[in-house]
C-alpha positions in Angstrom: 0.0 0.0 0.0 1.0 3.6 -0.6 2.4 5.6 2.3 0.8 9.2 1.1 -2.8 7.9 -0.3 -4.6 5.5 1.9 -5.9 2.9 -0.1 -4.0 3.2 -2.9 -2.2 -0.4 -4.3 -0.9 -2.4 -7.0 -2.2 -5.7 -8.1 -0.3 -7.7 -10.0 -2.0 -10.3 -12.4 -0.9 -14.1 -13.5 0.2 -12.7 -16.9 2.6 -10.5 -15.2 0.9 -7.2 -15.9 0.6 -4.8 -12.9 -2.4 -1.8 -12.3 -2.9 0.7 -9.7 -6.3 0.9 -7.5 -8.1 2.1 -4.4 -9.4 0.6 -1.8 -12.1 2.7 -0.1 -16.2 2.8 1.1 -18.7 4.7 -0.6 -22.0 6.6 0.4 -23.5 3.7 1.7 -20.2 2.1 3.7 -19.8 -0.3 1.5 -15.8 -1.3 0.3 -15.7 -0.7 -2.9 -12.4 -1.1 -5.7 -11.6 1.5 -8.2 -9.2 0.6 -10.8 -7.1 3.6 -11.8 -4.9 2.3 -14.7 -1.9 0.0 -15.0 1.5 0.9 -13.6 3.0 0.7 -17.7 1.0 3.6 -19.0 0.9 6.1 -15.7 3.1 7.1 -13.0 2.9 7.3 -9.6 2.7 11.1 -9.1 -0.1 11.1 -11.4 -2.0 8.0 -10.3 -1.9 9.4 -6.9 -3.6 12.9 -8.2 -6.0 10.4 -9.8 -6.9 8.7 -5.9 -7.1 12.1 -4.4 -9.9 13.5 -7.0 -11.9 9.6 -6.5 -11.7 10.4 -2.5 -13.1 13.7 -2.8 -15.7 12.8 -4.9 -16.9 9.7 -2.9 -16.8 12.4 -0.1 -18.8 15.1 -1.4 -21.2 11.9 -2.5 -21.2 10.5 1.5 -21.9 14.3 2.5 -24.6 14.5 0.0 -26.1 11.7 0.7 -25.6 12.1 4.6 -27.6 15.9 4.2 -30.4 14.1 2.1 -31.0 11.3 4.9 -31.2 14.4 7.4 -33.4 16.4 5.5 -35.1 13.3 5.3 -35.7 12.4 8.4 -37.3 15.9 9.6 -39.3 15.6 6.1 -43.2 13.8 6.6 -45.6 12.8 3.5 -47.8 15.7 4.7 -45.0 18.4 4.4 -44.0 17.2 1.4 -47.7 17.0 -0.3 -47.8 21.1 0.8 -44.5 21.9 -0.8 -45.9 19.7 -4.1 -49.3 21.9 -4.0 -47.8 25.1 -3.8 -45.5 24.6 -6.4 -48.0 23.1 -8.9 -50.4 26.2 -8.2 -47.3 28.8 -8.5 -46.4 27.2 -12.1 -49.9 27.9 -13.2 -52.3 24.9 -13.1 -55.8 25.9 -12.7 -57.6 26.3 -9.7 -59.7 23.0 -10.7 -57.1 20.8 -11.2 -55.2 22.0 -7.9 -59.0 21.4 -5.9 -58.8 17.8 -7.5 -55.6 16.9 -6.7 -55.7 18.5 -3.1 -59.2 16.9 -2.6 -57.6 13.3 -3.8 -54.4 13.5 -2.0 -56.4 14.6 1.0 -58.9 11.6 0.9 -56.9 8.8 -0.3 -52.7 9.2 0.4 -52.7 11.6 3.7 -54.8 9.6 6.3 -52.4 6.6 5.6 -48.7 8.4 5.1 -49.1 11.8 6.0 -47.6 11.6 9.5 -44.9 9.2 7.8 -40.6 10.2 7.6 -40.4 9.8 3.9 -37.2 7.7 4.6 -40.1 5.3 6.4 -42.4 5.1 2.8 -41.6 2.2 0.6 -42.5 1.7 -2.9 -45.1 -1.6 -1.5 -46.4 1.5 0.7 -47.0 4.0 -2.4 -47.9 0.8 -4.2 -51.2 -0.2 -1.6 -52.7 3.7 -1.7 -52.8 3.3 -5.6 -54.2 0.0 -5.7 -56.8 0.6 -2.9 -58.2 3.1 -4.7 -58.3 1.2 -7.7 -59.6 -2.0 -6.6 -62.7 1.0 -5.6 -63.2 1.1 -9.7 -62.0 4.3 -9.8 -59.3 4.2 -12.6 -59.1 7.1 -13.5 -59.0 8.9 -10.2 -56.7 5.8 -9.3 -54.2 7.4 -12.1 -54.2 10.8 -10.8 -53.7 9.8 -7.6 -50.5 8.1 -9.1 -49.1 11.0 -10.8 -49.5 13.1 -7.6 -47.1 10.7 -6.0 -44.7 10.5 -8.2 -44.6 14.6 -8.7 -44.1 14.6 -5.2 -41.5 12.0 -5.1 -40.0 13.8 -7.4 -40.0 17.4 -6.0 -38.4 15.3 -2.8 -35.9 14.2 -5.1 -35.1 18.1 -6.1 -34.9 19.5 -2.6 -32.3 16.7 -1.2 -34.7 14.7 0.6 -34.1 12.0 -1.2 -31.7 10.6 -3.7 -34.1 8.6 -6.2 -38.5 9.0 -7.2 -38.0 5.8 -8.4 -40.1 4.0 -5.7 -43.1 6.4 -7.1 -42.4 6.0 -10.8 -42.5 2.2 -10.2 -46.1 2.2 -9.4 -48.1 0.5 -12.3 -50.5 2.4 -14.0 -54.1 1.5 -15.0 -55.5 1.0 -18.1 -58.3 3.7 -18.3 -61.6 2.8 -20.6 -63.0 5.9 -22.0 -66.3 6.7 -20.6 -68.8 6.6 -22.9 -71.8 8.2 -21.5 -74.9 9.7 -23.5 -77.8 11.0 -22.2 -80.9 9.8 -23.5 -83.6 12.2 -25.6 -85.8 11.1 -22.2 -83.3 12.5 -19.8 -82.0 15.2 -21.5 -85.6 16.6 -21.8 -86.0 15.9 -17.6 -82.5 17.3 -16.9 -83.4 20.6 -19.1 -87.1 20.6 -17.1 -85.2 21.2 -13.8 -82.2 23.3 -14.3 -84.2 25.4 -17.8 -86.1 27.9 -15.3 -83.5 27.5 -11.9 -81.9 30.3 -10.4 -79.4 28.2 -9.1 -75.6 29.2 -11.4 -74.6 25.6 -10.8 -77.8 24.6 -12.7 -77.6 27.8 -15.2 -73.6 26.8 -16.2 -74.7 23.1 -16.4 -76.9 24.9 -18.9 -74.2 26.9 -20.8 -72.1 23.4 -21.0 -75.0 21.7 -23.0 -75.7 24.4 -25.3 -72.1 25.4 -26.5 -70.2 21.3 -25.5 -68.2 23.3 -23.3 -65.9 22.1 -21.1 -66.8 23.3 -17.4 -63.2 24.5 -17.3 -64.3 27.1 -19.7 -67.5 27.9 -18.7 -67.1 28.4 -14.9 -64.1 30.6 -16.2 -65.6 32.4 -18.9 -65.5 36.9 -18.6 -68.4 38.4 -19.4 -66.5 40.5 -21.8 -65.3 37.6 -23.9 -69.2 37.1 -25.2 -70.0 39.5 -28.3 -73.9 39.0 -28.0 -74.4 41.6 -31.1 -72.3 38.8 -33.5 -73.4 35.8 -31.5 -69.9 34.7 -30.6 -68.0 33.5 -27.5 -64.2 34.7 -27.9 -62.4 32.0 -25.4 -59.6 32.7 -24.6 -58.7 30.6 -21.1 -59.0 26.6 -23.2 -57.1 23.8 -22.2 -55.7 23.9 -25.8 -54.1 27.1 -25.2 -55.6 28.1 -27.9 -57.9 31.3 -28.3 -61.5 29.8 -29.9 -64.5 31.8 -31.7 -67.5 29.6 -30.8 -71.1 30.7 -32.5 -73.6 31.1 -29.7 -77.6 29.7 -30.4 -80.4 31.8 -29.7 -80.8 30.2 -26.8 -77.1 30.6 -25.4 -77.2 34.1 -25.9 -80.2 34.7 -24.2 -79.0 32.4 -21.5 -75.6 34.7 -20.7 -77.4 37.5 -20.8 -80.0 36.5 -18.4 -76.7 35.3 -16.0 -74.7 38.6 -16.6 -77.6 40.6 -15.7 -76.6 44.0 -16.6 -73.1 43.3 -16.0 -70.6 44.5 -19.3 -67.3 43.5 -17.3 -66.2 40.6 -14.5 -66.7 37.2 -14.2 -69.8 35.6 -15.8 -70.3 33.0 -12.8 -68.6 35.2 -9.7 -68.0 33.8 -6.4 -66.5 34.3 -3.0 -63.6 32.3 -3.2 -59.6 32.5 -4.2 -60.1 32.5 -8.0 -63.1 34.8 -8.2 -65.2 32.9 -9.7 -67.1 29.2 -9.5 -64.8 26.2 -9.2 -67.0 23.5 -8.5 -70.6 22.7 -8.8 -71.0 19.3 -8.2 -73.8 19.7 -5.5 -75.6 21.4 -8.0 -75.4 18.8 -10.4 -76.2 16.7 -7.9 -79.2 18.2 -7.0 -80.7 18.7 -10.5 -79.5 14.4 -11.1 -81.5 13.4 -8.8 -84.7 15.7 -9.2 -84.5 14.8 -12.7 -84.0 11.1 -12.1 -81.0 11.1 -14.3 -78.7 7.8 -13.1 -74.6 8.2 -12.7 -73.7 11.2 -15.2 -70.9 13.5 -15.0 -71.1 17.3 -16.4 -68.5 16.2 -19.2 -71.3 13.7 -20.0 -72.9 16.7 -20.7 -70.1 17.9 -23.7 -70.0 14.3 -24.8 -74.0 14.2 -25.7 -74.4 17.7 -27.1 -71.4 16.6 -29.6 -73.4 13.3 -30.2 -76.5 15.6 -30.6 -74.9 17.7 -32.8 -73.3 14.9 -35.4 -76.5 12.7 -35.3 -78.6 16.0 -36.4 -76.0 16.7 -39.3 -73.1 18.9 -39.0 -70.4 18.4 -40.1 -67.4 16.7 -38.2 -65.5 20.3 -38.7 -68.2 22.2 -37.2 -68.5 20.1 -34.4 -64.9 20.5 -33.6 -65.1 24.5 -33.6 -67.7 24.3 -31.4 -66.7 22.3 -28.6 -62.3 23.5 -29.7 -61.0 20.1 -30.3 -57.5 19.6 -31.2 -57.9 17.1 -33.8 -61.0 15.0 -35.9 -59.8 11.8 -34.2 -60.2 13.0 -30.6 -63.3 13.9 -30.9 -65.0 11.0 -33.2 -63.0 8.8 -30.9 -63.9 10.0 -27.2 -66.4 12.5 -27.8 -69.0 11.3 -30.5 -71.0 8.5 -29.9 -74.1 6.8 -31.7 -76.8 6.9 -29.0 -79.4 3.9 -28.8 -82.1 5.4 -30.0 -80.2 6.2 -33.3 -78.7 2.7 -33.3 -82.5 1.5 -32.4 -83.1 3.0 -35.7 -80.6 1.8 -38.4 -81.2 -1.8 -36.8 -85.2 -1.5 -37.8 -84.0 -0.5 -41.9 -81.5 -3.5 -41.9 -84.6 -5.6 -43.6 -86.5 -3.2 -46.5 -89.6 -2.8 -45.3 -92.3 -4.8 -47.5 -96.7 -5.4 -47.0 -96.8 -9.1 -46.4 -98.4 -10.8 -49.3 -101.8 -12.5 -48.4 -102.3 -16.1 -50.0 -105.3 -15.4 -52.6 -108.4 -18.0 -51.4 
């Protein structure tokens, strides 16, 4: 061994040929060997430069290591989901999507790790709050729940807490099934008995939804000042797209905004109380008008996917369709959005046979 670098040797093989290495522990104690070169092709002063610059970095790699595992261990699940909030809501996600993924992370992943060191949460850990909420049928949710883990295992990763989101990224994701959901003719004409006439804004957007296939996004978000009522148009300009849309406004839709804005030229067309200004969430609304209505397990997208079906089944065109509701692209909307209802299939079954008068047997 070398009197001025610990660790530093020379092995010397059967065929006679001789290289330099170092013995020495890394980050997680273990002895580890690094071969440096063989004693032929570098010399000693410049072999033990070499060792010096491996120490160091094996050091700076136990110290880093050593800072994560106490960051670590004064870091819980329920600190870390905080951080992971507050920086998904400062990099611009919409107040919706923040609610959801608050509301899911609250339910589902905080009452079971949220006191938890993070060094004590293993992947089989992560793994269980996934799958119990799958095993529920809720795949989707189940999904979201998923990438909410694995952002925050990876803002952990960022800060120092912890050296690898691998644990997270391992969890297996879920096939989702697109939902397919129409509304009948029967329930449609129920639903728009209830909410047609309510003063209720949860029941009035629900409205706004079905008559323009909005997304609720859009609709609880929509300035008064983006409708031109003299041209019949709705100028959107906050779409998940990105992009700003024109969307032609029915008779109906028009009058509808301007019985909501009621007077109003300027501010949000469904205010509120809260953080954003403006509605967030009307599920208790729709809800309420469900059950009045007798309408059975539909969601307010349901309500964009019918009025596109609605739409397609009367006629227009597949372009038209699309400027209306702002898809990105034909496919996405034929293939998630536009679906034969029964009462249409109903139909073309009844004109697979020609219909023909029964001849009667002359007697």
């Amino acid at each position: 061994m070398d009197a001025a670098v610990r660790g530093l040797g020379v092995r010397i093989r059967t065929n006679g040929r001789a290289s330099y290495y170092l013995r020495t522990t890394d980050s997680r104690s273990k002895n580890v060997k690094l071969l440096l070169g063989e004693t032929s092709n570098i010399r000693l002063e410049e072999v033990r430069k070499l060792a010096g610059i491996k120490l160091k970095e094996l050091r700076e790699s136990t110290e880093g290591t050593r800072e994560a595992t106490r960051k670590a261990q004064s870091m819980t699940f329920g600190k870390l989901a905080e951080e992971y909030l507050l920086g998904i809501e400062d990099r611009g996600r919409t107040a919706t999507y923040l609610t959801d993924t608050r509301r899911m992370l609250e339910i589902y992943a905080l009452p079971k790790l949220g006191s938890m060191p993070l060094l004590d949460i293993d992947g089989p850990a992560l793994e269980r709050v996934v799958r119990d909420l799958r095993r529920t049928g809720k795949i989707y949710q189940a999904n979201r729940l998923r990438q909410a883990l694995i952002g925050c295992w990876r803002l952990a990763t960022r800060r120092g807490y912890l050296l690898s989101s691998a644990i997270a990224e391992n969890i297996e994701r879920s096939t989702e099934q697109p939902r397919k959901r129409v509304l009948s003719e029967a329930e449609v004409e129920r639903l728009w008995y209830v909410i047609e006439n309510s003063p209720t804004p949860g029941h009035q957007a629900a409205r706004l939804i079905l008559l323009t296939t909005s997304r609720r996004s859009e609709v609880l978000g929509a300035r008064i000042e983006d409708f031109d009522l003299d041209r019949g148009v709705w100028i959107k300009t906050r779409t998940k797209t990105g992009r700003v849309a024109e969307v032609a406004l029915s008779r109906e839709a028009r009058e509808l905004v301007e019985k909501v804005a009621k007077g109003r030229t300027e501010g949000w067309l469904f205010p509120s109380t809260g953080k954003t200004g403006h509605l967030v969430e009307i599920k208790k609304a729709w809800n309420t008008a469900l059950k009045l209505a007798e309408v059975p397990s539909a969601t307010l997208h349901d309500l964009r996917r019918t009025a596109a079906t609605r739409m397609l089944e009367r006629g227009a065109s597949v372009a038209a369709v699309m400027q209306a509701g702002n898809w990105s692209s034909p496919s996405v909307l034929l293939r998630n959005y536009a679906h034969v209802s029964v009462e249409v299939q109903r139909e073309a079954a009844e004109n697979i046979v020609p219909k023909r008068t029964p001849k009667v047997a002359e007697g």
